[in-house]
N, C-alpha and C positions, 0 to 999 in steps of 0.2 A: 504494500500500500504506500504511495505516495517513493516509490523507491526503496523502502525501509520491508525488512521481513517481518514477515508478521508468524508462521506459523509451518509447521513441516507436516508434511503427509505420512502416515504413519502406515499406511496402505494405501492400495490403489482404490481412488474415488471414482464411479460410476459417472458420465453425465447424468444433472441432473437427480443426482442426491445429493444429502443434506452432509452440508463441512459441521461435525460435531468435534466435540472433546473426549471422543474415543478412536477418531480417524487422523484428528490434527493434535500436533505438539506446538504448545506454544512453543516460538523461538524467542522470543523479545524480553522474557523474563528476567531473566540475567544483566541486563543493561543497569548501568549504574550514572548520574550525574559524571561527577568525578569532579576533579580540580579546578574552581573557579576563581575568577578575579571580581573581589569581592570591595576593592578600595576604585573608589571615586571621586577625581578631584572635578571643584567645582569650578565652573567657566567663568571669566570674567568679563561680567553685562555691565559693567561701568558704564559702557558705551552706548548702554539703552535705558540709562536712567533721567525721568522726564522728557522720554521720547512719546509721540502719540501716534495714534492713527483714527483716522475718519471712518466713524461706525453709528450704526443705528440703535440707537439707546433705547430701550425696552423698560415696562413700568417695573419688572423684577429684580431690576439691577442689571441684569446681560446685555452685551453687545454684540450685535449683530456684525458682521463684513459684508451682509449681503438682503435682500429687504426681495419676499418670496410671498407670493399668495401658492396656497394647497389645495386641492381637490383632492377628496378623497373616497372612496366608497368603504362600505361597513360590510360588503358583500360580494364576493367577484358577477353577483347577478346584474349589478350598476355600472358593470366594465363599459360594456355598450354605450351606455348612457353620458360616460365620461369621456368616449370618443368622441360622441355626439357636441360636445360642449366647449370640447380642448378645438374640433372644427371652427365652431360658429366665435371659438373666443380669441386663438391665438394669432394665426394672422391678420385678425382686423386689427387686433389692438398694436402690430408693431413687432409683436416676440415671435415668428415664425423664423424657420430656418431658410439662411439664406434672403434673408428679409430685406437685404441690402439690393440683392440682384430686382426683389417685385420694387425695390425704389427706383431702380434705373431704369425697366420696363416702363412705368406710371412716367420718366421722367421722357424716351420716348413717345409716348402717346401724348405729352404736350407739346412738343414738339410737332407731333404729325398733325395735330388738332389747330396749330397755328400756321399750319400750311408752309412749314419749315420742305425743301424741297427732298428727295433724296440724298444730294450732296451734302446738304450742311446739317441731315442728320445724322450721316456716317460719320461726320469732324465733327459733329458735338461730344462734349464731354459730359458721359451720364455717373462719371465714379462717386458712388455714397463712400465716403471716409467712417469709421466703426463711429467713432463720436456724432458726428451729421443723423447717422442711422438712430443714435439713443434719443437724440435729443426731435427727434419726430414722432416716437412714442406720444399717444395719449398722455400714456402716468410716466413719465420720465425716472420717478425716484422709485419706480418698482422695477424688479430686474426681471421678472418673469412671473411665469406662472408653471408650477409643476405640478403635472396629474399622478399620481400615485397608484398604478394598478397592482392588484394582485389576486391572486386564487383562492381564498382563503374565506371566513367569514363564515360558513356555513360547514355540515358534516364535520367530520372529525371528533374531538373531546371537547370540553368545556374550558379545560384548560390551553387547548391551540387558540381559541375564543381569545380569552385573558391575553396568551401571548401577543396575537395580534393585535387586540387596542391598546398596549402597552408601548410596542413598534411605533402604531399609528400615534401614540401619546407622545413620544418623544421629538416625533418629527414636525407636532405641533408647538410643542413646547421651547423647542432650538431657537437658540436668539437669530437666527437669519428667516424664522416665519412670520410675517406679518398677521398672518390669521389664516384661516380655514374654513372652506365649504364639504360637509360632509354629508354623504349619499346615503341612505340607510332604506332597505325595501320594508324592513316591519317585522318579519319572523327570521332571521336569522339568530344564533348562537353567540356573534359579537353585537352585543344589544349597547346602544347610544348609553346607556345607566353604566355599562364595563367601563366604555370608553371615557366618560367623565369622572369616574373613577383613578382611573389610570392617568389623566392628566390632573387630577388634585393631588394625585402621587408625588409626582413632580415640581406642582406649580401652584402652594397651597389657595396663593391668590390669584390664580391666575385671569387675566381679563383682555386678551385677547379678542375680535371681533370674532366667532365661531359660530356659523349658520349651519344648522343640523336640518335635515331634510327627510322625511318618511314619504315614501312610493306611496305605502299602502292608505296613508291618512289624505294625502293628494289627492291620490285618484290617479287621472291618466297620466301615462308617462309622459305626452305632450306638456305637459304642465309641471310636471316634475323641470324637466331640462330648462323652459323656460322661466318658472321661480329660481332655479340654480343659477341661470344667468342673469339673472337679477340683481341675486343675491353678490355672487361673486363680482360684478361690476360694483354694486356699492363698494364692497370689500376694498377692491383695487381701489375707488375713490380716498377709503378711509387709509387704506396703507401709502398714496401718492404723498399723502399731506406729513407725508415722517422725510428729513432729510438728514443727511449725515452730520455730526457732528465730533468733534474731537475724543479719544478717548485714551485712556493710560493703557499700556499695553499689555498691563494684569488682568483685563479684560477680554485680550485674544485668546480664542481656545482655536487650538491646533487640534484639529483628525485626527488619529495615528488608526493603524489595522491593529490584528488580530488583540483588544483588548486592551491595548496597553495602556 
């Protein structure tokens, strides 16, 4: 596994029967840490003291690097629904990919529209520079919008439930969320009551703009998507009006992987 043994055959295995602990020998057992270097000297941040950076200050204390509205579903049955929505929401608003290229397209078509000839449309300059492209956004001090899908929400245990609004908690709760719209059909297993659960976990005050949405209380799914995008418009209204400001750098939180 992963390069490493894991286990010897003790006889010969059949396709298709089962690897027991009467046919396999562990091999891994025997493995030992062994000699570590356990002294660490500390760096010298002289060099970053009353240094800042421009982040979005959050009512719990946290800073953000980065200012995100969420969609989320409570069920992968609202996947659908969240295609439906990331369609009618992203490219209008500015965040699509390659959003630079549908500006130089649109910037053709005034062109053709003012009876610019062939010639001086081929020598026009239609190049969106990245900054040109932000500051054409609608919400300019929003950086995006991330849909969040997954498989999850329904079947399984009670406890895969817990698990996922727990995921789903934290990624509300991250100082680069501005708030969240959340999908929920009504009988699923991760019930909106887990999830706010799991984000008082976290965020005992937390006050965040969070629009929670039921299928089943709705009605039709037509009106579902359309209260969603409502909803989420306001949202981006209310997270436009945050803009960056200074912050100490005790305040950066760095990613790392596997846990660290």
């Amino acid at each position: 596994m992963y390069g490493v043994l894991v286990g010897k055959a003790q006889e010969f295995i059949p396709r298709g029967t089962r690897i027991t602990t009467r046919n396999v020998k562990h091999a891994a057992s025997s493995f030992t840490v062994g000699e570590r270097k356990l002294k660490w000297q500390q760096p010298d941040v002289s060099k970053f003291k009353n240094r800042s950076f421009k982040g979005f200050h959050r009512k719990d204390g946290k800073v953000g690097t980065a200012n995100y509205w969420l969609v989320i579903p409570l069920v992968f049955c609202e996947n659908r629904n969240l295609e439906v929505i990331r369609e009618a929401l992203v490219a209008e608003l500015g965040y699509g990919r390659n959003q630079n290229k549908r500006a130089e397209v649109s910037r053709l078509i005034e062109y053709y529209k003012r009876g610019s000839s062939v010639e001086e449309i081929m020598q026009a300059d239609i190049s969106v520079q990245v900054e040109e492209e932000k500051n054409q956004r609608l919400f300019p001090n929003v950086d995006g919008i991330k849909f969040l899908t997954h498989e999850g929400g329904c079947g399984g245990t009670r406890q895969d439930a817990q698990a996922l609004c727990g995921l789903i908690a934290g990624y509300i709760t991250n100082p680069n969320t501005a708030g969240a719209t959340i999908l929920s059909l009504g009988c699923q297993n991760a019930q909106v009551e887990i999830l706010l659960g799991e984000i008082k976990k976290r965020d005992e005050n937390f006050s965040k703009p969070l629009f929670v949405l039921e299928q089943q209380k709705i009605g039709k799914e037509s009106d579902l998507i359309t209260e969603a995008i409502k909803q989420t418009f306001a949202g981006l209204v209310h997270a436009n009006g945050m803009v960056r400001k200074p912050a100490s750098l005790i305040h950066l939180t760095i990613g790392l992987e596997c846990g660290g």
